[in-house]
C-alpha positions, 0 to 999 in steps of 0.5 A: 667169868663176866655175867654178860659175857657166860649169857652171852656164851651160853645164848650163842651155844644153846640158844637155838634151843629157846623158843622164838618168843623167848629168843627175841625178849632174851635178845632184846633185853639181855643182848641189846640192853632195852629194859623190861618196860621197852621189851613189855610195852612192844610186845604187850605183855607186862614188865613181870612177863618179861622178866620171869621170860629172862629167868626162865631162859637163863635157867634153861641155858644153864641145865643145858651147859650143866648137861653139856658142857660145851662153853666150859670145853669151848673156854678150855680149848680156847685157853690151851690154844692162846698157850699155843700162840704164846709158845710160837711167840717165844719159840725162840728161847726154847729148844726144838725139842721142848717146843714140840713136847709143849705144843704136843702136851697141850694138843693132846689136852685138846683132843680128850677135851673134844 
């Protein structure tokens, strides 16, 4: 996965866990891409501050998915579900039968995944 894409997914899931002070460098320099120096100079704190706050929180989000797991079972479900799509789409090549065991194999991956 994309490095922005995982901060992205883990600051949506865990990111409420964050302090409101690393919430806003995390989201000013991660999210809305302004440098450290920008990020430094608004809130009077040096460039080092700044990027030691960054490691810090993405240290900090990374144990919490260690210990949760919630953006993997979130990729998981989301992933069994475009199978899903992509079953109703081409249902017609298969029989009713095959469609039901197919939707009801990858529900039930659903299901232990939640």
């Amino acid at each position: 996965m994309e490095k922005f894409v995982e901060q992205t997914l883990l600051y949506d899931f865990y990111g409420e866990l964050l302090t409101a002070h690393q919430r806003r460098i995390y989201e000013d320099v991660i999210l809305n891409d302004y440098s450290l120096s920008e990020v430094a100079d608004e809130l009077g704190i040096s460039r080092q501050g700044v990027h030691d706050n960054i490691k810090r929180c993405n240290k900090a989000l990374e144990e919490y998915e260690d210990k949760l797991h919630l953006v993997e079972k979130f990729v998981n479900i989301k992933e069994k579900v475009r199978r899903i799509n992509q079953l109703c789409q081409g249902c017609e090549n298969l029989s009713r039968q095959e469609f039901v065991s197919s939707v009801e194999e990858i529900s039930q991956g659903i299901l232990e995944e939640l």
